[in-house]
N, C-alpha and C positions, 0 to 999 in steps of 0.2 A: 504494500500500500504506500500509494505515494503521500496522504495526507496524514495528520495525528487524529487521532480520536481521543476525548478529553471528557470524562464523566463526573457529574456534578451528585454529589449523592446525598441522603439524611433526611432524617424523621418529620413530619405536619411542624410546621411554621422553623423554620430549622435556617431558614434566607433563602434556599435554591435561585429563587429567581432573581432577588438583586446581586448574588454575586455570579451570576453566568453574564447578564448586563456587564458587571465587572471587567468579566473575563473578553466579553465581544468587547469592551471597549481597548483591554489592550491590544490583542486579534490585531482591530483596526487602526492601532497605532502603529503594529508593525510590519502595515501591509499585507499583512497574512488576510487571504479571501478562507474563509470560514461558512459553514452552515449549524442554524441552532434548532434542535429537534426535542423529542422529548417520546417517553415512555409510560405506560401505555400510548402510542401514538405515532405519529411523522409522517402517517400516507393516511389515507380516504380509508380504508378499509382495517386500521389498525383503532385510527377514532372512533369508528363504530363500536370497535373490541372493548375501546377504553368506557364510551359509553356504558355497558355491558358488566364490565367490570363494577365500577364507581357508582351507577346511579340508584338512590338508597330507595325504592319503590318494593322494596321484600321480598322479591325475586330473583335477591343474588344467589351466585352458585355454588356449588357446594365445593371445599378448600380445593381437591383435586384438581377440578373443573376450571375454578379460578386459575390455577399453574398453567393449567393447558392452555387457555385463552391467551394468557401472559404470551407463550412463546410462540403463541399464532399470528399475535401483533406483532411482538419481536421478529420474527420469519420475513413477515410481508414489509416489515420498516427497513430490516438490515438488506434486502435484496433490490428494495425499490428504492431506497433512499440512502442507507449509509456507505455503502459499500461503493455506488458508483460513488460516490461525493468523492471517499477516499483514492479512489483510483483515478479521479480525474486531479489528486494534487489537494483538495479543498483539504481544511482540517472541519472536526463536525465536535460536534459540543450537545451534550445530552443530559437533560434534564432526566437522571434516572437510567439504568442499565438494569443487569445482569444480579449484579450486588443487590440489586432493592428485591429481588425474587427470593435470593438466601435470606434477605433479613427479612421478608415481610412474609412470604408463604415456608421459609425453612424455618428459620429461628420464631417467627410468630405465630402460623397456625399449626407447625410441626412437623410439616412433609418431610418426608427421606433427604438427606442430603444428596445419596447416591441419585434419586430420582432426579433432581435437579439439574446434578450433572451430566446426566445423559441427556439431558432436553437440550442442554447449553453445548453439549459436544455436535448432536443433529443440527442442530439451528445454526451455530456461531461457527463451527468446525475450529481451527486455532487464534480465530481474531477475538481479541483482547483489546480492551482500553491500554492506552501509552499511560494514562495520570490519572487517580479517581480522586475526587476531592471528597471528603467527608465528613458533613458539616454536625456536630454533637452537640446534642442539647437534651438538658433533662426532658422527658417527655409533658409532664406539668407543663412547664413553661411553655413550651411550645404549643399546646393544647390549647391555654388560657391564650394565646398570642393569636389562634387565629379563631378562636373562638366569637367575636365581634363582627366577624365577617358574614355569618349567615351560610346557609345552602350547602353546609357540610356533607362529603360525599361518605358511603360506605364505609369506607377505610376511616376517614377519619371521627367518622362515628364508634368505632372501635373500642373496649377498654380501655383502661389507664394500664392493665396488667398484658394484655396485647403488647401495647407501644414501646414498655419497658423492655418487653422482648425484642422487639424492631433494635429495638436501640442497641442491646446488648449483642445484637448479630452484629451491626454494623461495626461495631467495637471490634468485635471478636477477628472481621475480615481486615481492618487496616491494622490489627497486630499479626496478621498469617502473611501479610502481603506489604510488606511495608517497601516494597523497592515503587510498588506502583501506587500505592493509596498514602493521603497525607490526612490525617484525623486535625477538625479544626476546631476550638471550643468557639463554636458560636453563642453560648452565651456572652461573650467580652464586648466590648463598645464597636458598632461597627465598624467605626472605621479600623478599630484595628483587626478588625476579623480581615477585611479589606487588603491591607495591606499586608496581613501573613498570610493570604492568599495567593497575592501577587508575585511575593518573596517565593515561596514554592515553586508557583509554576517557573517565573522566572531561572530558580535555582536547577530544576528537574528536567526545562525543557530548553536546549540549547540553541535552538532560534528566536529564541523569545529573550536572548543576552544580549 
């Protein structure tokens, strides 16, 4: 692959979105042409999946069912969107991968690890993220943080005892994997979360020096 792939990852109110903003902003300082996508999602027929997934109408599906949908959006995203981006040079930036399926359906509703992996070996075959950012924050907080916002989906309707699970996966992957994932306390003042962001990627990714 000629482009980086760069995943942004952590728990309901966690920043995702203002620091991938972050991240396109630097992207565009250093000329790097990028694409930003996101999970459940990135094509027409992964949004449906995501709809499917999230929308809290009591006919969600049952923990299994959820995984499978996961990497039936993942299939049709990484074939239709990610992968040519990377091969045409783009770098891609993803709200969410691979990691949120062990932390949310492995570590939170309890499915096989092994299963997991095999989904991730069919679907992804050796492509990997170059960088996962992963943003940590008590689940409380995070809860209460976006709690104000209204129209909570599924997921984040979830227990408090769920979340801490999410969380403790996420934990658990950027100490197995620490060459590619950077764990970041996003509880600290933005802007300094902001700027150990930056320092990372900058540190990690030698185009970005």
């Amino acid at each position: 692959m000629k482009g980086r792939f760069i995943t942004i990852e952590g728990a309901e109110g966690a920043g995702k979105s203002t620091n991938i903003a972050l991240l396109e902003r630097l992207l565009t300082e250093r000329g790097i042409d990028h694409l930003r996508s996101r999970e459940p999602g990135g094509t027409a027929l992964a949004e449906r999946i995501r709809s499917l997934l999230l929308d809290d109408d009591g006919l969600g599906p049952s923990a299994l069912a959820e995984l499978l949908l996961i990497f039936a959006a993942r299939a049709d995203h990484l074939e239709k969107c990610i992968v040519p981006a990377l091969e045409q040079g783009q770098w891609v930036i993803c709200d969410r991968f691979t990691d949120a399926t062990f932390a949310y359906q492995g570590y939170g509703r309890g499915l096989p690890r092994a299963a997991i992996e095999a989904l991730q070996t069919i679907t992804q075959g050796q492509l990997r993220p170059d960088l996962t950012i992963i943003l940590d924050l008590d689940p409380a907080v995070g809860l209460q943080r976006i709690g104000g916002r209204g129209g909570l989906d599924r997921i984040e309707r979830e227990s408090i005892d769920f979340h801490a699970k999410v969380r403790n996966g996420y934990v658990a992957i950027a100490k197995a994997e620490p060459e590619r994932c950077v764990l970041i306390d996003a509880a600290a003042d933005p802007a300094q979360v902001a700027a150990t962001i930056r320092a990372a990627l900058v540190e990690r990714l030698p185009e970005l020096q």
